[in-house]
C-alpha positions in Angstrom: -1.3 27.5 -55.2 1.6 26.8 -52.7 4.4 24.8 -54.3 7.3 23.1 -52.6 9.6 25.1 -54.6 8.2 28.7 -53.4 9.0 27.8 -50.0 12.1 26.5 -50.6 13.8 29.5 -49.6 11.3 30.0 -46.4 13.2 28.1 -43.5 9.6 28.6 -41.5 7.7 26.8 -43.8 10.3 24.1 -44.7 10.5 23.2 -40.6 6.7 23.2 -40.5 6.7 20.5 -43.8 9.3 18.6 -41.9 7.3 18.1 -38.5 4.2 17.5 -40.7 6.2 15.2 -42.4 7.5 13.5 -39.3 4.0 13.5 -37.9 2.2 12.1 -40.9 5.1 8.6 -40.8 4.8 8.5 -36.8 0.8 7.6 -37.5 1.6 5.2 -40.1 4.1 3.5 -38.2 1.5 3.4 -35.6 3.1 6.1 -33.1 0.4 7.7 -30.7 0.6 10.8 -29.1 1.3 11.4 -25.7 -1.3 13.7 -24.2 0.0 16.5 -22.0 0.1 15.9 -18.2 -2.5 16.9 -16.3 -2.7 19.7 -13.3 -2.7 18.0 -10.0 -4.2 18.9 -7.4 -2.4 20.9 -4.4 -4.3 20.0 -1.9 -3.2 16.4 -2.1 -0.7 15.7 -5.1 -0.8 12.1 -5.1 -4.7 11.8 -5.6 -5.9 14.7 -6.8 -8.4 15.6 -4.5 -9.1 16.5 -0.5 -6.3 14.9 1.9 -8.1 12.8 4.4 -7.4 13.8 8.0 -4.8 11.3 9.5 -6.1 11.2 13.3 -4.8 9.2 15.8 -6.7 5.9 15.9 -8.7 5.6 19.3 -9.4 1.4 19.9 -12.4 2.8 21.7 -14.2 3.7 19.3 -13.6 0.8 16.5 -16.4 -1.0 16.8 -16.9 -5.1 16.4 -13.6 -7.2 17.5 -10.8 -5.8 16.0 -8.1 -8.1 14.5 -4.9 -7.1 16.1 -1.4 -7.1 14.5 1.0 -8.7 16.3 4.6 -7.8 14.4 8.8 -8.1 15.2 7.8 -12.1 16.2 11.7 -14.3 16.0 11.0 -15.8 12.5 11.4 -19.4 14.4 7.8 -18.5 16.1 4.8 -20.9 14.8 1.2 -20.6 15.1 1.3 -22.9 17.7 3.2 -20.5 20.1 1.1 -17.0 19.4 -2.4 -19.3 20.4 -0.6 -20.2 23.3 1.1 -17.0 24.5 -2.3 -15.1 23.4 -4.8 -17.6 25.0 -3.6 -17.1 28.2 -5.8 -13.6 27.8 -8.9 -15.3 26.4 -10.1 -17.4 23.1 -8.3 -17.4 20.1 -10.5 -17.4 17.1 -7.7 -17.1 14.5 -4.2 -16.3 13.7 -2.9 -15.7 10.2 1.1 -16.0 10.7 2.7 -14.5 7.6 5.5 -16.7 6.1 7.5 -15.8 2.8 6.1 -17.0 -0.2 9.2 -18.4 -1.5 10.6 -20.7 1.3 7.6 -20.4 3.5 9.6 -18.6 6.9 7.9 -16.3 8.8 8.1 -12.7 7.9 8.1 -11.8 11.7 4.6 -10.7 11.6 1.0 -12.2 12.6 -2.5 -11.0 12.5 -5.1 -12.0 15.3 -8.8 -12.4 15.7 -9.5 -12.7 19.6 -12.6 -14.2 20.9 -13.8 -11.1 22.2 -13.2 -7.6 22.4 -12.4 -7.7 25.8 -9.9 -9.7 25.5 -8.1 -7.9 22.1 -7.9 -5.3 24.8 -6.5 -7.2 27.9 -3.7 -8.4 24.4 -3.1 -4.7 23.4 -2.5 -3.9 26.9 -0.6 -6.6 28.6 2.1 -7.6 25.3 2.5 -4.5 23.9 6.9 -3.8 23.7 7.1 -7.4 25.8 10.1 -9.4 25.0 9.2 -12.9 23.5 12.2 -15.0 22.6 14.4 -12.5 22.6 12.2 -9.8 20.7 9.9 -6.8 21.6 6.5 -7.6 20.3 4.3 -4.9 19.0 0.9 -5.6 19.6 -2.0 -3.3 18.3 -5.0 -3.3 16.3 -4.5 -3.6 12.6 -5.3 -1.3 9.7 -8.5 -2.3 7.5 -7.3 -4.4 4.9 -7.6 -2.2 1.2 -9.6 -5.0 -0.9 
C-alpha cells in the first residue's frame, strides 16, 4: 500500500497529489472544465464548413419584386419625401425609413417595396449616385433579410 509518507521524497508523485488535490476542491466548489477547442475547418474558419461562393448579384435574375435599399438619405428626409421622389417612377407599396431607436432620427437609410418590378428597375436605374438634398443616394436591391 502507497502511503503519503513513501512519496514524500518523490517530487513526481507529490505534484500529481497536488493537481489531484486541486482538481478534487475545483468540483466541489462547483468549477467545470473547459473542454479543449475544437479544429476548425480551413476551408471556411468562421463556420466550419464549405465557403459559399460570393457572386456578383445579377437583379435579373431575382425573381418577385425586390425590395430596394435606398441608403446615405440627409437624416432630415421623411417618409413623405422618398414616396414622393420614388413615385414619380411608379406605385409605392411601402417604405420602411430607419430612425434610431433612442431619439427616433433617421439613420440615413430606407428600404422600398415598389409596385412592380418594372418600376424597382426604372428606381435602380434612374437614382442610383443622384444627389438629393445635398447627398448621393445609393439605390439598389437589398439583401434577404437573415430571420
Amino acid at each position: 500500500m502507497l502511503s503519503f509518507y513513501s512519496c514524500s521524497n518523490n517530487p513526481v508523485a507529490m505534484v500529481c497529489i497536488a493537481s489531484l488535490a486541486w482538481f478534487v476542491i475545483g468540483i466541489l466548489a462547483g468549477r467545470t472544465l473547459v473542454p479543449a477547442k475544437r479544429q476548425r475547418s480551413r476551408k471556411n474558419p468562421r463556420r466550419g464548413g464549405e465557403r459559399k461562393s460570393s457572386a456578383p448579384r445579377n437583379p435579373a435574375s431575382i425573381k418577385g419584386n425586390p425590395e430596394l435599399y435606398v441608403g446615405n438619405l440627409a437624416y432630415d428626409v421623411t417618409e413623405k419625401d422618398i414616396y414622393s421622389l420614388l413615385g414619380e417612377f411608379g406605385k409605392v407599396s411601402s417604405v420602411r425609413l430607419i430612425e434610431n431607436s433612442f431619439n427616433g432620427k433617421s439613420k440615413g437609410y430606407a428600404f422600398v417595396q415598389m409596385g412592380d418590378r418594372s418600376a424597382s428597375d426604372k428606381v435602380t436605374k434612374a437614382l442610383n449616385n443622384k444627389e438629393h438634398a445635398g447627398r448621393k443616394m445609393v439605390v439598389n436591391i437589398a439583401k434577404n433579410r437573415a430571420r
